[in-house]
MIVO-758268 format. One record per residue (C-alpha): residue number from 1; residue in three letters; x, y, z. Coordinates in nm, 2 decimals, always signed. Layout:
BEGIN
NUM ALA X Y Z
...
//
This chain:
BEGIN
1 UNK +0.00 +0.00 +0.00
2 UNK +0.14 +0.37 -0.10
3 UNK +0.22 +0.56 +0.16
4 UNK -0.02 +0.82 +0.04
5 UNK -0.31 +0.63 +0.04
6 UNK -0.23 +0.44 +0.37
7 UNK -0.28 +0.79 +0.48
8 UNK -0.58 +0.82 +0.33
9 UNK -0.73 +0.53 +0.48
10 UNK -0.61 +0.62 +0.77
11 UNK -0.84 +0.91 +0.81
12 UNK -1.16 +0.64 +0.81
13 UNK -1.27 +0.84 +0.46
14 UNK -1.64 +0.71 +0.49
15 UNK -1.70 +0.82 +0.89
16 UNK -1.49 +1.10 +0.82
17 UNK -1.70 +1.22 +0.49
18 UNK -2.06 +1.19 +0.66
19 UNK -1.94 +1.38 +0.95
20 UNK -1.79 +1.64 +0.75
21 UNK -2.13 +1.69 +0.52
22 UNK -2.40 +1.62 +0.76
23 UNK -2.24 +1.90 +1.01
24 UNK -2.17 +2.16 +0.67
25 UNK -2.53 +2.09 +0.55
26 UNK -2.66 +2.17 +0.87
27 UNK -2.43 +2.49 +0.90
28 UNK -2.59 +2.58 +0.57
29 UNK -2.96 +2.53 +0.68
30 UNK -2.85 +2.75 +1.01
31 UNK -2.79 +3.05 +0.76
32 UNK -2.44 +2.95 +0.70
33 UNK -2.35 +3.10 +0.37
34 UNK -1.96 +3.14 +0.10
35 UNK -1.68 +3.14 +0.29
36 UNK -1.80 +3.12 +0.58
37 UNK -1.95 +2.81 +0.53
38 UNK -1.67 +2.70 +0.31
39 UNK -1.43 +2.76 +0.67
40 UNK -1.66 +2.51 +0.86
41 UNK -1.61 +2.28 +0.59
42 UNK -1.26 +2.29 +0.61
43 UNK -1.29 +2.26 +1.04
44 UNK -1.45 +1.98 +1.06
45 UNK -1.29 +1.82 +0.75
46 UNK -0.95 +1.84 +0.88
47 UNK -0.99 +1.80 +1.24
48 UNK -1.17 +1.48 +1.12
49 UNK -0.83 +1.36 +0.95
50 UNK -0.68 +1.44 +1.28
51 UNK -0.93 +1.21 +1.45
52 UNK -0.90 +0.94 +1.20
53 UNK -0.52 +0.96 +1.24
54 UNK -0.46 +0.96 +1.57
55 UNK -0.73 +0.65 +1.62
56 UNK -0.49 +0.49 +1.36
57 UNK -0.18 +0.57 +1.56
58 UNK -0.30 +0.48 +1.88
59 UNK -0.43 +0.15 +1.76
60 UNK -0.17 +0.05 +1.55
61 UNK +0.05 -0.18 +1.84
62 UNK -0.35 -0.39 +1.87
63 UNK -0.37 -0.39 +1.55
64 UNK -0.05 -0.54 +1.46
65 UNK -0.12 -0.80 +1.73
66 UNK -0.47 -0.87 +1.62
67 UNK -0.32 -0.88 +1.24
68 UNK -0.55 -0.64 +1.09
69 UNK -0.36 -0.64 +0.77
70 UNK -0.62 -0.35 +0.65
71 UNK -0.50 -0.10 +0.87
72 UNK -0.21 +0.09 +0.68
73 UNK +0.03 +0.08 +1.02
74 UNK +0.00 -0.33 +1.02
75 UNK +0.06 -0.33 +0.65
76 UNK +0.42 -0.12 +0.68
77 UNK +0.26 +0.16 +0.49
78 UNK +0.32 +0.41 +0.74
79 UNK +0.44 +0.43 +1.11
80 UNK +0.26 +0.53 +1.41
81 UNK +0.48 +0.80 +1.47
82 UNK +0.41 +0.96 +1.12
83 UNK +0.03 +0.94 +1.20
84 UNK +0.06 +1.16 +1.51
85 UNK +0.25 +1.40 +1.35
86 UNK +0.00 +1.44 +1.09
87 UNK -0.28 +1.40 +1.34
88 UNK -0.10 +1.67 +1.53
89 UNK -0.07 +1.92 +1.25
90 UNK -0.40 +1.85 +1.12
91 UNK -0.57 +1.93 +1.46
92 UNK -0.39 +2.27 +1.47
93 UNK -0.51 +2.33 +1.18
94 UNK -0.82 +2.23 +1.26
95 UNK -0.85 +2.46 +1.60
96 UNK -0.74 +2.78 +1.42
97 UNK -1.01 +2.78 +1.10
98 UNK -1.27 +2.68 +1.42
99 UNK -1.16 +3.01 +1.61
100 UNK -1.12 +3.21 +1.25
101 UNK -1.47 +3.11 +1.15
102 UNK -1.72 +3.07 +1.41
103 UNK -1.50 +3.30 +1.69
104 UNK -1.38 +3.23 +2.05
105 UNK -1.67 +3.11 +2.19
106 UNK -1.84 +2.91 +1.90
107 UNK -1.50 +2.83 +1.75
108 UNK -1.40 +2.66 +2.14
109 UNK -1.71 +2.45 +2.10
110 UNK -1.55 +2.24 +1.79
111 UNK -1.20 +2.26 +1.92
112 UNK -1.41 +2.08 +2.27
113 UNK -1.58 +1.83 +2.01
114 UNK -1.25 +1.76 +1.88
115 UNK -1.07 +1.71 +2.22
116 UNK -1.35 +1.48 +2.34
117 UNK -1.27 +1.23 +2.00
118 UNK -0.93 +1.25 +2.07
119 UNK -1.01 +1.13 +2.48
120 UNK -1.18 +0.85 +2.25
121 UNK -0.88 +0.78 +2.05
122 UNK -0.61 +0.78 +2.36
123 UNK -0.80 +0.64 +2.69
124 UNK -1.19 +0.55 +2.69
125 UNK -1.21 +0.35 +2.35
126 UNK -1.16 +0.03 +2.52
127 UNK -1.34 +0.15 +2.88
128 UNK -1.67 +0.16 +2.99
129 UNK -1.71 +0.52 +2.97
130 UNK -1.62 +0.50 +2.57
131 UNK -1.99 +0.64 +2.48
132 UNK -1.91 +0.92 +2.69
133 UNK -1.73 +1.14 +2.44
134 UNK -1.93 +1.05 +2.18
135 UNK -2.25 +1.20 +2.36
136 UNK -2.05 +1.50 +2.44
137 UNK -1.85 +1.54 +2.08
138 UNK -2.20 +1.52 +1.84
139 UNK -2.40 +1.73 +2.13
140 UNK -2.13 +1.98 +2.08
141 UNK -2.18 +2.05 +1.75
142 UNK -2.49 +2.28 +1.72
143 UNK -2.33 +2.52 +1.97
144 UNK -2.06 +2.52 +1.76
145 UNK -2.23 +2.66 +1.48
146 UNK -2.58 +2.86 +1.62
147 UNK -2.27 +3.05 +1.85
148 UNK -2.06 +3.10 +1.59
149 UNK -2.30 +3.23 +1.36
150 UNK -2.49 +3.48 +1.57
151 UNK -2.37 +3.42 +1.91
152 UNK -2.69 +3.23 +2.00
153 UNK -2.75 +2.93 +2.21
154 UNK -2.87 +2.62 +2.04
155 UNK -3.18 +2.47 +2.08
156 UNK -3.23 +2.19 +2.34
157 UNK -3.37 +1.95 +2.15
158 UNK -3.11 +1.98 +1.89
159 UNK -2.82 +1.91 +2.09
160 UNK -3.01 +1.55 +2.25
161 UNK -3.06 +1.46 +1.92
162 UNK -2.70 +1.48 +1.83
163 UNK -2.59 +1.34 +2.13
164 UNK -2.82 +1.08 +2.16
165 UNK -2.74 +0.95 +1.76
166 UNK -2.41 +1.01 +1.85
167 UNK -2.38 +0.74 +2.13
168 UNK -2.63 +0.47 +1.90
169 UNK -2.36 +0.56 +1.59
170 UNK -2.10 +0.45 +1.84
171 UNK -2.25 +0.10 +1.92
172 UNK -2.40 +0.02 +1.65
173 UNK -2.01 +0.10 +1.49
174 UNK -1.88 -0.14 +1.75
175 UNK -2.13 -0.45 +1.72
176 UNK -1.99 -0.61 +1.42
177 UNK -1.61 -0.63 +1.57
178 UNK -1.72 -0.72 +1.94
179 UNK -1.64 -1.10 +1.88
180 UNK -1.27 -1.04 +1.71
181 UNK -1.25 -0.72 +2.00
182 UNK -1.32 -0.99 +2.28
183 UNK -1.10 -1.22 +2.12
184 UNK -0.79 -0.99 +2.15
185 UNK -0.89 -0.88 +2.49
186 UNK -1.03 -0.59 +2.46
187 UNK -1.24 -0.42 +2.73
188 UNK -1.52 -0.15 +2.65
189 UNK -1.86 -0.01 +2.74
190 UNK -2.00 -0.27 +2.44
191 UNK -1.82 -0.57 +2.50
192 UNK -1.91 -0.53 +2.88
193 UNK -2.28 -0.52 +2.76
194 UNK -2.26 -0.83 +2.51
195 UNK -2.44 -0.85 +2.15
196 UNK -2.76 -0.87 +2.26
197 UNK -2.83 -0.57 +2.55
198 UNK -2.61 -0.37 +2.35
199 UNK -2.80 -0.43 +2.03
200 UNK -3.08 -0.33 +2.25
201 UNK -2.97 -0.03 +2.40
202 UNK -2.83 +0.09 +2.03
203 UNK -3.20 +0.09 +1.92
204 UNK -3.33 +0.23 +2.21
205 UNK -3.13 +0.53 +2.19
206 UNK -3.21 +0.56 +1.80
207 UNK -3.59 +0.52 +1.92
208 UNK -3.51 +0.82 +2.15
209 UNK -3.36 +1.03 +1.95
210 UNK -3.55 +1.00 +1.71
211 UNK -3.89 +1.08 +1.92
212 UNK -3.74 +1.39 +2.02
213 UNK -3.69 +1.49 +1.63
214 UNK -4.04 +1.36 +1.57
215 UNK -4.18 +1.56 +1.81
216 UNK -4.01 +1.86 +1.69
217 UNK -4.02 +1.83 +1.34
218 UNK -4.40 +1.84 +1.35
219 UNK -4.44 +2.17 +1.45
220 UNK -4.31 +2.21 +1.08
221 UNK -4.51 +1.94 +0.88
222 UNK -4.68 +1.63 +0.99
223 UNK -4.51 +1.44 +0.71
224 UNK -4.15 +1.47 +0.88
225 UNK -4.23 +1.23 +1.21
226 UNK -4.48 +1.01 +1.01
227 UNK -4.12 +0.95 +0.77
228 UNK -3.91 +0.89 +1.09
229 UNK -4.18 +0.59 +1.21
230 UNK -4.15 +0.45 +0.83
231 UNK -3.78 +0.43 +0.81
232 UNK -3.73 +0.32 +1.19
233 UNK -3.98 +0.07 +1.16
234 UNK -3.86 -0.06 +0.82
235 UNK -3.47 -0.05 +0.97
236 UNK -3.58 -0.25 +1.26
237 UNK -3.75 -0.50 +1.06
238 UNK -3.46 -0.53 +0.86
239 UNK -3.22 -0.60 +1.11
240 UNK -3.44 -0.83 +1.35
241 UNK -3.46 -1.08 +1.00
242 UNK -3.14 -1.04 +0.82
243 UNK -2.87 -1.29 +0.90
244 UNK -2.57 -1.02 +0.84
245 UNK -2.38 -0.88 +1.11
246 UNK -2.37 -0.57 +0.98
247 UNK -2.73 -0.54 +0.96
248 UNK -2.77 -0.35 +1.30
249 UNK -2.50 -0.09 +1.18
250 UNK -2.62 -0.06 +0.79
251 UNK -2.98 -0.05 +0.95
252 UNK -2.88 +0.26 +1.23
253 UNK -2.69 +0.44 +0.90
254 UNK -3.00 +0.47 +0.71
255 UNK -3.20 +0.61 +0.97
256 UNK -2.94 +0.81 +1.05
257 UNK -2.94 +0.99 +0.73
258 UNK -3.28 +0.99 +0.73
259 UNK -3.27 +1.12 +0.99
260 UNK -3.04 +1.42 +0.91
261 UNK -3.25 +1.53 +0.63
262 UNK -3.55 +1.55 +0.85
263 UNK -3.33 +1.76 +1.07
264 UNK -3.21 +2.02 +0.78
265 UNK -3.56 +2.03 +0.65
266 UNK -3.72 +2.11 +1.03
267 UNK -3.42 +2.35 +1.08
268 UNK -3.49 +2.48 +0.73
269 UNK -3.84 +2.58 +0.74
270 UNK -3.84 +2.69 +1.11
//
């Protein structure tokens, strides 16, 4: 593998990609507009990398244990030590377009978001506390961008719904690796549940979050929370019948985006 693209893949291009566009799409429905919108683009794009990379670093001595010849350190393409670098550089970056674009205040909340996914990366990932900075990274990023764009708190319910989705993303992310992850003796907050009560709990918290969309969204049009019960239900059916162990995740990711279309629309027409 090229060292170039080891570095590409070591940015996790598909997490890091529907991160990067469902938070710039909903800058853009916020009132986000040219360069402006172009700078939180860039912010989260790059801190992103910096996330991606330094998971990657950190990783790499399980992963060369575990033999995950997919991960670019195991396959010699590049060294831990050239990841944090990047990952280093990329989250300096990353802090200084937050502050230029969305000021001090709305600018700190990314640069927070971004601190709690690299407390991921370095200590909870294999804890029981590992959903912890995921709740507090996604619910982060509406302040983020209602403070940096007019100095103005974000709405409660927006902020649970991020956080919420945020923590289901996270196990439903886990559930397909928990038998390799237990194999190589790894501890976390999924593991410690086991498949099934964490299977559970993933769709409970989707459930949740997405009542508290629901319920918002239909202050705009009954049509938005009667789409959320269609695409829940039809995910949920889905992944109670299909043999895959991927189903759960590929099930949440559809709602999910769904889900974040909903959201622009609501935020849209409010």
């Amino acid at each position: 593998m090229p060292k170039f693209m080891g570095f590409i893949k070591a940015t996790h291009a598909a997490p890091t990609a529907a991160v990067t566009i469902v938070i710039t799409l909903l800058a853009w429905s916020l009132g986000w507009r040219e360069w402006s919108l172009v700078g939180v683009f860039l912010a989260v794009l790059i801190g992103q990398f910096s996330v991606g990379w330094s998971n990657d670093a950190f990783d790499a001595p399980f992963d060369l244990r575990s033999g995950r010849v997919d991960k670019p350190t195991v396959s010699a393409a590049i060294s831990a030590k050239h990841l944090w670098i990047a990952a280093g550089f990329a989250l300096s970056i990353s802090c200084v377009l937050s502050w230029s674009v969305a000021g001090v205040i709305g600018g700190s909340w990314h640069v927070f978001s971004l601190a709690m996914a690299w407390l991921y990366n370095t200590l909870l990932s294999r804890t029981w506390w590992s959903w912890l900075p995921y709740a507090l990274a996604f619910g982060a990023v509406p302040a983020f961008l209602t403070y940096g764009l007019d100095g103005q708190a974000p709405q409660l319910w927006l902020t649970l719904s991020f956080a919420i989705v945020g923590v289901s993303a996270h196990i439903a992310n886990a559930l397909p690796d928990i038998d390799s992850d237990e194999a190589a003796g790894v501890q976390g907050f999924v593991i410690s549940l086991g498949l099934v009560r964490a299977t559970r709990l993933c769709w409970l918290l989707l459930i949740t979050g997405t009542a508290v969309l629901a319920v918002e969204s239909a202050q705009s049009s009954f049509w938005f929370p009667a789409a959320l019960v269609l695409i829940i239900t039809g995910a949920g059916t889905y992944a109670r019948f299909s043999r895959k162990r991927t189903a759960t995740f590929n099930a949440i990711m559809v709602c999910v985006v769904i889900e974040v279309i909903v959201l622009l629309s609501s935020v849209a027409s409010q």
